[in-house]
N, C-alpha and C positions, 0 to 999 in steps of 0.2 A: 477423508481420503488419506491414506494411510502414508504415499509419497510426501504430500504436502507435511508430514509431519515430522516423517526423515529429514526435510528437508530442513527445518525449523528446529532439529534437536542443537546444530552447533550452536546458533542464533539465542534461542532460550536459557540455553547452559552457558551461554556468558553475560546473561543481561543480572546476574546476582552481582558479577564483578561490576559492571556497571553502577547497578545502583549503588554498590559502595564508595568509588569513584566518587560519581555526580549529579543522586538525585538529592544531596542537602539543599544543592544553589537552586531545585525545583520546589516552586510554591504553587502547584494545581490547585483548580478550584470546581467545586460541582456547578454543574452548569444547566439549567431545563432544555430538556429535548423533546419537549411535550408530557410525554406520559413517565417518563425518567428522569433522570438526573446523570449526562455522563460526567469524569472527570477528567478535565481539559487544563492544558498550559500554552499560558499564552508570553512569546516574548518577541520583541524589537520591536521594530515601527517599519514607518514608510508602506506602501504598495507595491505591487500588489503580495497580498499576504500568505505564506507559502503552509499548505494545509498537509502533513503528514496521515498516513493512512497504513494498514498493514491488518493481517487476518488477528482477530480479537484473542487467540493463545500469547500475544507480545502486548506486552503494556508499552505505555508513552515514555517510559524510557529508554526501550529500544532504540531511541534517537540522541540519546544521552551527545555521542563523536558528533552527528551533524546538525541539532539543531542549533546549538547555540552558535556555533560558525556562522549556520544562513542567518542567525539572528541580528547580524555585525551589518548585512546590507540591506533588512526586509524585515514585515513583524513574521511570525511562524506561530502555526498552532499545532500542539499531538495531544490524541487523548484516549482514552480506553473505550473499546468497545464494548455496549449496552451485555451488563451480565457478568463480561469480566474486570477482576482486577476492582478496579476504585470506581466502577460504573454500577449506576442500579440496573436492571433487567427489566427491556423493555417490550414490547410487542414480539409476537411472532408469528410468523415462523423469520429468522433471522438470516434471509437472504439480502443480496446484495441492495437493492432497492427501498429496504427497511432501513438497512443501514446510513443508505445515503440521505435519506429523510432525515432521520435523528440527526446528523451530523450538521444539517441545512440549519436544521431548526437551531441547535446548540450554538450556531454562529453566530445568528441573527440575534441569538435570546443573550451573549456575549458582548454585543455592540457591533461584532467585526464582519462587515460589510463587502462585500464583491468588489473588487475583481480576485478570484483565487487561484496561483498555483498549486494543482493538486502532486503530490509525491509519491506514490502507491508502490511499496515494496513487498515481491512476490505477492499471493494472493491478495492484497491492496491493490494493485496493478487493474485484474478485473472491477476492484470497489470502483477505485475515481473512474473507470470509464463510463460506470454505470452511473455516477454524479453525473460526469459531461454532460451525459446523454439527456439526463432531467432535466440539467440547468446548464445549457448550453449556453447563456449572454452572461452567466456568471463566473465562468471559468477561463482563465486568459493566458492557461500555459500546463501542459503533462510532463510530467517524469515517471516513466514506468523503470522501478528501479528489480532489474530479477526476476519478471512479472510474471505468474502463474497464464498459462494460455491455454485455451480450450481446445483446441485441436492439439497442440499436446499431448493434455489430459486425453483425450478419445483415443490418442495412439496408444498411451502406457493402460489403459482400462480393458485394450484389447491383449495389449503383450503381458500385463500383468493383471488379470482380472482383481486378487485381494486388493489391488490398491484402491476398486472401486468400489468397495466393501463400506457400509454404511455400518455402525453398531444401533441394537435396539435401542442402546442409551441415547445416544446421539438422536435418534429418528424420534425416542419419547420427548426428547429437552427439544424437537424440531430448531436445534442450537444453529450455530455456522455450518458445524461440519456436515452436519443434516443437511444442512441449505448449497453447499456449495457447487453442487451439478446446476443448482436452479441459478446459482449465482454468475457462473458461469456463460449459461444459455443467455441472462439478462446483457452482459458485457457484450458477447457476440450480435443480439440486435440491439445494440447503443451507435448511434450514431452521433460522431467525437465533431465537435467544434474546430473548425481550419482555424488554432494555435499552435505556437511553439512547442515541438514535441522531444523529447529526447528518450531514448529507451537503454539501459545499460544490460547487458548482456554478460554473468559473472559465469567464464569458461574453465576452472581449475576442479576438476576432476577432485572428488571429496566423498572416493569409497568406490569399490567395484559396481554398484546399480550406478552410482552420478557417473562414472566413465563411460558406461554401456548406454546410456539417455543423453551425455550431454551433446552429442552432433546432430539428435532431433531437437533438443532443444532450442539452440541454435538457429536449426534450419526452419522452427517454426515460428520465432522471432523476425527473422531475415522473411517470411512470406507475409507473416501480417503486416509488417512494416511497408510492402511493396504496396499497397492499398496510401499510403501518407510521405510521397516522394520528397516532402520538406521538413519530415523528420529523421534527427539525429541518432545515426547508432553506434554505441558506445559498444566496443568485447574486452575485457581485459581477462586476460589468463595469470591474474594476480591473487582473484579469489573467484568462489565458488557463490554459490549463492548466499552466504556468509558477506558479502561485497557490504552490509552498511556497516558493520561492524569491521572489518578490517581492512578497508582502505573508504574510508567515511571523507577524506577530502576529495575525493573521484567522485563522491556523491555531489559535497558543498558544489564544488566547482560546474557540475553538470544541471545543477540549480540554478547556479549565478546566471549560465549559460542562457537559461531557460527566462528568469525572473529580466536578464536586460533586453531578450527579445520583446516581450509584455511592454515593458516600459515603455519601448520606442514604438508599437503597434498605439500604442494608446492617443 
C-alpha cells in the first residue's frame, strides 16, 4: 500500500540517525520463533512487560527515544520482523496472524511470560490487535500509537485507487505488503480484551496528501474508538505520523499511563 509507505518515508529516513545515536547500548539477540529465528531486545524488569510492534520496513530500533525510558519503570521487548532486517524469514504468507504467532512464540522461547502490554505503531496498531484477539488472558494493556485503520484504508483505496495497488513483487515474496488487506480484515474481526487502552492520534499535517487525509483520519480513530468508551485518546498537532520519533516522551508517558492501569487491574 503505497500511503502506508509515504507514510514511513520520514520515519525510515531518520532511524540511520538513530542508530548512530543508540544502537551501541543495544545487545539483541536471535530468538526461536518456531521455524525462524527473529531478532529481539530485551531490557528492564518488573511487569508487566511492554511488547513494541510496528510494520517489518522499521527495525527495532525505531524505538531507540522510547524504549529505554519505558525501560526505567517496566522490562520492554522490540524486535524485527520475520524476513526483515536481523530476522530470518519465516512462514508465509506474512499477514498479521502469522506474525502474531512468531512473536508469541519468540516470547515464550525468550523466558518472558504474560501479562503483556502491546505498543503498536501505525500499521503495528492493526498487528497487536490481531495478538489481543489470539491471546486475550495474555495481554493486560493497548497503546495504538498512529495506528493504521481499516476503514481508513477502504476510504483512501476508493479516493485513491494506486494506493491500493499491490506490486507483483510483493504478491510473489506474498511479503507484508502483499499481506496487508488480509491484515487488515484479521484486526477488524479481533475482538480486543476489556484493558487499558490508550490510542495517540499524530494531527500535524506532513505534505499536501497528509493535509487533504488527515480530518478522515482523525474522524476514523474518533469512530473506532466509540466501540471502547474507557479508552484514552491522545491528538497532538505537534507531529504527524512521525509522533515516535519526535516527541517519543508523548509516547513513554502514554505507556506509563497504560503500564500503571495493568498493575492496579492485576
Amino acid at each position: 500500500m503505497g500511503f502506508i509507505f509515504s507514510f514511513f518515508a520520514a520515519a525510515v529516513s531518520s532511524i540511520a540517525v538513530l542508530l548512530a545515536v543508540g544502537s551501541a547500548r543495544h545487545m539483541p539477540e536471535q530468538v526461536s520463533a518456531g521455524e525462524s529465528r527473529l531478532r529481539m531486545f530485551v531490557a528492564g524488569t518488573d511487569a508487566p512487560t511492554v511488547v513494541f510492534d510496528c510494520f517489518g520496513a522499521a527495525n527495532l530500533e525505531l524505538w531507540n527515544r522510547v524504549q529505554p525510558e519505558v525501560a526505567k519503570f517496566t522490562r520492554t521487548v522490540s524486535y524485527d520482523h520475520g524476513g526483515y532486517w536481523g530476522s530470518e524469514p519465516g512462514p508465509k504468507p506474512r499477514d498479521a496472524r502469522q506474525i502474531a504467532r512468531e512473536l508469541r512464540a519468540a516470547l515464550r522461547n525468550a523466558g518472558i511470560e504474560p501479562p503483556y502490554v502491546l505498543a503498536g505503531y501505525s500499521l503495528g496498531g492493526p498487528y497487536v490487535r490481531v495478538f489481543a484477539g489470539l491471546y486475550p488472558d495474555e495481554v493486560a494493556g493497548l497503546i495504538l500509537i498512529d495506528p493504521t485503520q481499516e476503514k481508513f484504508m477502504e476510504w483512501l483505496a476508493q479516493a485513491f485507487p494506486e494506493f491500493a495497488a499491490v506490486s507483483a513483487r510483493h504478491l510473489d515474496a506474498q511479503d507484508e505488503v502483499a499481506s496487508s488487506w488480509a491484515s487488515l480484515k484479521l484486526a477488524e474481526e479481533s475482538r480486543l480484551p476489556a484493558v487499558p487502552m490508550t490510542l495517540i492520534t499524530g494531527f500535524k499535517p506532513q505534505g499536501p496528501l497528509s493535509r487533504y487525509a488527515l480530518p478522515r483520519w482523525l474522524a476514523e480513530h474518533q469512530a473506532w474508538l466509540s466501540a471502547y468508551p474507557h479508552a484514552r485518546h491522545i491528538v497532538t498537532t505537534n507531529s504527524g505520523h512521525d509522533v515516535v520519533l519526535r516527541e517519543p516522551a508523548l509516547v513513554v508517558e502514554a505507556i506509563r499511563g497504560v503500564v500503571g492501569k495493568a498493575r492496579l487491574a492485576r
